[in-house]
KOLSE-348397 format. One record per residue (C-alpha): residue number from 1; z, x, y. Coordinates in steps of 0.05 Angstrom, whole numbers, always signed. Each point is the difference from the previous one (the first is absolute). Example, Ala and Ser with C-alpha at 12.3 -4.5 7.8 and 13.67 -1.06 7.14 Angstrom:
% KOLSE-348397
(r 1, (+156, +246, -90))
(r 2, (-13, +27, +69))
***
This chain:
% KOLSE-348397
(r 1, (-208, -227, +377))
(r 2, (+9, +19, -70))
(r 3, (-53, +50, -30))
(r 4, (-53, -54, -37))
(r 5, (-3, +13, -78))
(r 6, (-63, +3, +4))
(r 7, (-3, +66, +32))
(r 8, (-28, +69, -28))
(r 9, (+58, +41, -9))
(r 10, (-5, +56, +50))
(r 11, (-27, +68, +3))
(r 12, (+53, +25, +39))
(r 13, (+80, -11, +13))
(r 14, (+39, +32, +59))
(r 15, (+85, -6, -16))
(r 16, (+34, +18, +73))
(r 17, (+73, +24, +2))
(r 18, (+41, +35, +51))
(r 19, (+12, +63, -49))
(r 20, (+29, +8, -69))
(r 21, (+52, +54, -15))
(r 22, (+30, +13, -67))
(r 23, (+44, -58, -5))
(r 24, (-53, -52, +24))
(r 25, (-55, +21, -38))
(r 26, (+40, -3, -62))
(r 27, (+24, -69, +14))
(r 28, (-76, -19, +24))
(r 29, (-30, +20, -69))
(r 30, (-5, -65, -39))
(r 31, (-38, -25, +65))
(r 32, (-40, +53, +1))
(r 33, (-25, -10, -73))
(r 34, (-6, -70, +8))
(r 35, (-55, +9, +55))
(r 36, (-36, +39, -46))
(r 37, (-1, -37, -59))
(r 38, (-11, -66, +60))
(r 39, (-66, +40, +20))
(r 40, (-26, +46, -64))
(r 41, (-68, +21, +36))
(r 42, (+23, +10, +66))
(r 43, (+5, +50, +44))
(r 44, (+74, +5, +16))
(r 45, (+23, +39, +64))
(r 46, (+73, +6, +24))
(r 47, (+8, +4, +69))
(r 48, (+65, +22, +35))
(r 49, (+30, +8, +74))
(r 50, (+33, +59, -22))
(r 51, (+7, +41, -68))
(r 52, (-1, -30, -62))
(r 53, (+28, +22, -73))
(r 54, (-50, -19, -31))
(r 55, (-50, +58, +30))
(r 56, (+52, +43, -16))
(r 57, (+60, +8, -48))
(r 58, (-31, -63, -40))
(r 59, (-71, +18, +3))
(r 60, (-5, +17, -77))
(r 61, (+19, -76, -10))
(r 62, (-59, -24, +47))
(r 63, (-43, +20, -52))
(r 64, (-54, -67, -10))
(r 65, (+40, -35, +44))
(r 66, (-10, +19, +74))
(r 67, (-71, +26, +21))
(r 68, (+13, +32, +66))
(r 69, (+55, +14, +46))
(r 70, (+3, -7, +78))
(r 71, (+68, +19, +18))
(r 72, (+21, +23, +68))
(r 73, (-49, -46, +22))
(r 74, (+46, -12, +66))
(r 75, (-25, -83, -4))
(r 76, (+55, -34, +23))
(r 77, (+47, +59, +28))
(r 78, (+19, -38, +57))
(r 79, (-33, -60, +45))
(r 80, (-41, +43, +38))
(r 81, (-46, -3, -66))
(r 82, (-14, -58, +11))
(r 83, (-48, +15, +57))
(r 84, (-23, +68, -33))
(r 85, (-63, +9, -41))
(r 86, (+15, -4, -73))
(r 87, (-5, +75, -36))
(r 88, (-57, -32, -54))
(r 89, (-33, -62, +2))
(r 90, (-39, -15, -67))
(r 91, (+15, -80, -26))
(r 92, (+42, -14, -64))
(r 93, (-15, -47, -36))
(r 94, (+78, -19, -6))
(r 95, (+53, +30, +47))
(r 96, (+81, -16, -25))
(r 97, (+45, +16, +53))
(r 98, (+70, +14, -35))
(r 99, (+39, +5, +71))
(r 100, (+18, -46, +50))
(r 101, (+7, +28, +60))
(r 102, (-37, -33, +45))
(r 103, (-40, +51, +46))
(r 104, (-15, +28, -69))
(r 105, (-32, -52, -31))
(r 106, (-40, -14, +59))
(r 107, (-30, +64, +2))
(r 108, (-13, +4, -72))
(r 109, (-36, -77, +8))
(r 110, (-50, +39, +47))
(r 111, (-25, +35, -57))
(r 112, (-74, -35, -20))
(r 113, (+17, -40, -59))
(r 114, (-10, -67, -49))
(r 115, (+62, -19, -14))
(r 116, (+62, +14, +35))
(r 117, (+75, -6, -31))
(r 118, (+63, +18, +33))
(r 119, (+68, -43, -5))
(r 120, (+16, +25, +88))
(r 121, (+11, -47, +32))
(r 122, (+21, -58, -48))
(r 123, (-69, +11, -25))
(r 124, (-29, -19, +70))
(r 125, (-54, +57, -5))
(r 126, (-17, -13, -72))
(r 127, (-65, -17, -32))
(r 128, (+28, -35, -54))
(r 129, (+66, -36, +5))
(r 130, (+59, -28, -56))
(r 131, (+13, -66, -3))
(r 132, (+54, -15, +57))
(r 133, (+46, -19, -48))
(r 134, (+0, +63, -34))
(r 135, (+70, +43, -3))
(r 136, (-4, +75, +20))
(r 137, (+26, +34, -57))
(r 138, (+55, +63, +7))
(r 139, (-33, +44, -37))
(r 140, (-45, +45, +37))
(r 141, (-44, +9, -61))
(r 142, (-11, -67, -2))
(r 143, (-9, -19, +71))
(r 144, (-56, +54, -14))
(r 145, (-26, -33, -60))
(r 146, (-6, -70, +49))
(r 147, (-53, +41, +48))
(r 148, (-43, +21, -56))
(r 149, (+7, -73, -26))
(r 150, (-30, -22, +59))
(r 151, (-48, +50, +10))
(r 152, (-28, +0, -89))
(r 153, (+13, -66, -11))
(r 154, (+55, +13, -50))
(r 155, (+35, +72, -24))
(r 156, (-31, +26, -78))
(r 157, (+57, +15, -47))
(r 158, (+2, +86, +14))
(r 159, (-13, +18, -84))
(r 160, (+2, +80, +4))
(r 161, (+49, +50, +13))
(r 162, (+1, +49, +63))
(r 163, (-40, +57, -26))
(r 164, (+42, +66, +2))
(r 165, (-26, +73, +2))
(r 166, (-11, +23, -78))
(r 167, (+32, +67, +8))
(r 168, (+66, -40, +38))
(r 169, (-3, -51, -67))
(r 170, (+2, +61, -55))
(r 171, (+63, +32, +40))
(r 172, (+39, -68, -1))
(r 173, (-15, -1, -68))
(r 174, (+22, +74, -22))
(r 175, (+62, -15, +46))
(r 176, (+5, -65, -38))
(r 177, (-27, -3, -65))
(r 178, (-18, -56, -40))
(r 179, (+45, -23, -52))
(r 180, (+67, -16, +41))
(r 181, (+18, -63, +37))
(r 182, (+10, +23, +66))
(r 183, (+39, -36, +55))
(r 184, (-13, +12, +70))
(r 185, (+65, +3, +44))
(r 186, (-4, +16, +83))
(r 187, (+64, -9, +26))
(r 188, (-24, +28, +76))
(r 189, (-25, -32, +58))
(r 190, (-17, +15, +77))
(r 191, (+60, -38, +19))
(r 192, (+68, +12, -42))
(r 193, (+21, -73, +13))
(r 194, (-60, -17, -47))
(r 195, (+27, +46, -55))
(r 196, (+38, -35, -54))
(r 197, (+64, +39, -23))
(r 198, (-19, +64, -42))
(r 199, (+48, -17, -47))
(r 200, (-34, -69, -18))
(r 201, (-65, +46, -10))
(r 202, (+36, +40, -47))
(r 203, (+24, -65, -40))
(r 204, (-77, -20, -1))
(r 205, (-18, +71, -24))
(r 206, (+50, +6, -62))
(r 207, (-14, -71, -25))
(r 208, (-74, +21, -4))
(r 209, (+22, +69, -44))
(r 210, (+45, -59, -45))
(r 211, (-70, -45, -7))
(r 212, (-38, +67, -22))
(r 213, (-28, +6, +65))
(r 214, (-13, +68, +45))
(r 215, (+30, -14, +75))
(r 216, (-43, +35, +49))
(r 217, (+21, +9, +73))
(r 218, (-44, +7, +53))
(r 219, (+31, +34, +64))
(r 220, (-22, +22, +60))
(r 221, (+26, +56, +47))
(r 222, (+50, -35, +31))
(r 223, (+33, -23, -70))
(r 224, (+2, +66, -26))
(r 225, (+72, +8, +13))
(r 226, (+7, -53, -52))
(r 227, (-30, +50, -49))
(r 228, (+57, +41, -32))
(r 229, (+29, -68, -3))
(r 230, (-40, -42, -31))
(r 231, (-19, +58, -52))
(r 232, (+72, +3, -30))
(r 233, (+11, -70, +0))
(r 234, (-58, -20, -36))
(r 235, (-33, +59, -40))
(r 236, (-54, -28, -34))
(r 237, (-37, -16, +62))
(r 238, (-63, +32, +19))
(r 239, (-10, +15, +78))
(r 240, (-75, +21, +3))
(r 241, (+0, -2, +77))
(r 242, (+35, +63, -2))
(r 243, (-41, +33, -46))
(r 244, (-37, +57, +58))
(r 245, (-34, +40, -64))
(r 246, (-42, -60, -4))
(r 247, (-10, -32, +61))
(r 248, (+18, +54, +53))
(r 249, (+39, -15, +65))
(r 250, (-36, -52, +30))
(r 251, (+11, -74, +0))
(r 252, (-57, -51, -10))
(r 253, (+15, -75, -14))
(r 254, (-61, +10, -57))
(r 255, (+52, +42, -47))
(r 256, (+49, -53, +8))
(r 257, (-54, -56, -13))
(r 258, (-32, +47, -67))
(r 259, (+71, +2, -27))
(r 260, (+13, -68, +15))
(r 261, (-53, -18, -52))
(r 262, (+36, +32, -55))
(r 263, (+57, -47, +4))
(r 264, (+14, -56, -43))
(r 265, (+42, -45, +58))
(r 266, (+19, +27, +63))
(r 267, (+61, -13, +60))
(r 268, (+11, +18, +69))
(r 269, (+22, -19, +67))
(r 270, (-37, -25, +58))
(r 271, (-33, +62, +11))
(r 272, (-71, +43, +9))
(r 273, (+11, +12, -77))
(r 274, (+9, -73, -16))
(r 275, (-77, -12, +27))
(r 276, (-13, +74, -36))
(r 277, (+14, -42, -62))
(r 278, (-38, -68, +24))
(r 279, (-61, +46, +3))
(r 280, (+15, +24, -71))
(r 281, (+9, -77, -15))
(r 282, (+52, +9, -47))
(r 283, (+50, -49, -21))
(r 284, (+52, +11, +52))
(r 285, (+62, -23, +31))
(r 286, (+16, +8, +66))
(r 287, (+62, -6, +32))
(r 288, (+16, -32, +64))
(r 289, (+61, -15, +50))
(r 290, (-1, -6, +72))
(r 291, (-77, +10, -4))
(r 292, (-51, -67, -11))
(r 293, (-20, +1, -74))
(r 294, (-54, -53, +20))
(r 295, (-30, +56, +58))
(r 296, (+7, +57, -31))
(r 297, (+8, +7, -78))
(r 298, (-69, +33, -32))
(r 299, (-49, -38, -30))
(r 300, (-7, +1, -83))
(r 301, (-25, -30, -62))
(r 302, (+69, -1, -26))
(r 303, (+74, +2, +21))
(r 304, (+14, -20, +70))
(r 305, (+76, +8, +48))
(r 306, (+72, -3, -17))
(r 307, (+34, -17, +64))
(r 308, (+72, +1, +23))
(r 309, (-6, -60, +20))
(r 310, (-1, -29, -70))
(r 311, (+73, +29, -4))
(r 312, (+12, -30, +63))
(r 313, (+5, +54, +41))
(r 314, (-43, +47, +43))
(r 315, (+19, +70, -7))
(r 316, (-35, +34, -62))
(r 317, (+67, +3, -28))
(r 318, (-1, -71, -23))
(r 319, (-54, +11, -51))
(r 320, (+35, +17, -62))
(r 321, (-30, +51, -50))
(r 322, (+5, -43, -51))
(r 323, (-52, -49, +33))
(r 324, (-44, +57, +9))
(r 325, (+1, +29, -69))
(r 326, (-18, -65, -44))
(r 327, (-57, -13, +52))
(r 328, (-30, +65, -19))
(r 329, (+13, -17, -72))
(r 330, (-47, -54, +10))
(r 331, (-47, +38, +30))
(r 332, (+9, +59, -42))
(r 333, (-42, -33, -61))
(r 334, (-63, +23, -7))
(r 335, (-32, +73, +12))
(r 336, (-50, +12, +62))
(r 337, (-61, +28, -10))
(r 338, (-43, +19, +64))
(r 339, (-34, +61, -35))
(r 340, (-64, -46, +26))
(r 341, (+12, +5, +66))
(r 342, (-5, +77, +17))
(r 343, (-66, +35, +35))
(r 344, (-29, +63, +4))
(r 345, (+26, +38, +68))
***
């Protein structure tokens, strides 16, 4: 039963996941900015099994998008649930199960509700179904974007930025300042078959000093040891990770994302930092070789994967530098401007 057109737009939308930890929740952001911009006036509330990002680490970003957070809410921990009372039991309006474990979505479809979506199941338990001879795509994101289709009728074009703290803008800014054409460069990721060569990176980074441009790496703490290295072979570039006097010790994904917005074009593996830059949305290339481009490479206005597979291989030592460097060049054109997109913390 698909949700009639004719239908007030609800008052109130419940999203159900198992939990979201740092690398989910940055992968999950374009959904979770479609469903706002799918239900403006709502009230949006995230519900989760377990912990989610988004209450934590990610909060700042949640700002106007999600209303209220009910994580740990143990629904759907195991089958016994399903013959437990639920923890809360006001009616949504909407409720968009993301998961499809089955005992889960059964006990979330207990919840009191008008309209139920959830893909379990082959879509079994769902209010509102695809067309049977719709394909599932790969791509989480838009496997996502298919359950708010069903639920809204269609998914609004997302216009504005993520909304950054204003005091975590101005510091990207004094570490980058305006004027240079900066080029973003992460040559880490959590798994070092993922990593193209460093030496390809520091091709990439010298052609962007020949164009006029600034090459600035972003590295985490287990790519430090490529430091030292990467300082003497390419000395113009600027590593503002590693800058403590500004940002302290600790690590938070919204540095990387602040900075991000600074650069001109962008490239990195299949990696946290990759979907760091996705939620910048800046033009980016992303690299891929034995990992699915079509699953996993971050969604963006502009750029898009370089695979080995185009090189006919499947190691990332097929891509060649080359390859990499006149994509940027393409991308590299025009200056970014998301001084619009900052709040007050």
């Amino acid at each position: 039963m698909n949700r009639r057109p004719d239908r007030p737009p609800p008052d109130s939308v419940a999203v159900f996941s198992y939990e979201e930890i740092i690398g989910d929740g940055l992968y999950k952001l374009p959904f979770v900015r479609m469903v706002r911009a799918a239900y403006p006036s709502a009230r949006i509330t995230w519900i989760t099994t377990r912990k989610t990002v988004y209450a934590g680490r990610l909060q700042p970003l949640m700002d106007g998008l999600i209303d209220e957070f009910r994580q740990d809410s143990g629904i759907g921990a195991g089958m016994a649930g399903l013959l437990k009372p639920l923890p809360f039991r006001e009616r949504f309006g909407v409720i968009i199960d993301t998961q499809t474990t089955l005992w889960r979505t059964l006990t979330i479809r207990r919840m009191p509700h008008d309209l139920f979506v959830s893909g379990a199941l082959g879509f079994r338990l769902s209010d509102a179904k695809p067309p049977p001879s719709q394909i599932r795509p790969p791509h989480m994101v838009d496997r996502l974007a298919d359950l708010l289709r069903l639920a809204a009728g269609s998914v609004p074009k997302v216009e504005a930025g993520l909304r950054l703290p204003e005091p975590l803008v101005a510091k990207a800014e004094a570490a980058l300042p305006p004027g240079p054409r900066y080029v973003g460069l992460a040559p880490g990721a959590g798994k070092r078959f993922k990593c193209w060569p460093l030496d390809r990176f520091v091709a990439v980074a010298r052609a962007q000093v020949e164009r006029g441009r600034v090459p600035v790496f972003i590295l985490g703490p287990d790519e430090l040891e490529w430091l030292p290295q990467l300082r003497e072979a390419v000395p113009e570039a600027l590593f503002p990770e590693q800058d403590r006097q500004v940002w302290g010790d600790e690590f938070t994904p919204l540095r990387t994302i602040a900075l991000a917005r600074r650069f001109a074009a962008a490239v990195a593996n299949d990696s946290g930092v990759s979907h760091m830059f996705g939620a910048a949305d800046i033009p980016l290339v992303t690299l891929f070789g034995p990992t699915p481009a079509t699953k996993f490479q971050p969604k963006v206005t502009s750029g898009g994967a370089v695979t080995a597979q185009e090189f006919g291989g499947r190691d990332m030592t097929a891509i060649p530098a080359q390859a990499v460097i006149e994509r940027l060049d393409r991308l590299a054109i025009h200056p970014i401007d998301h001084g619009s997109y900052s709040k007050k913390s």
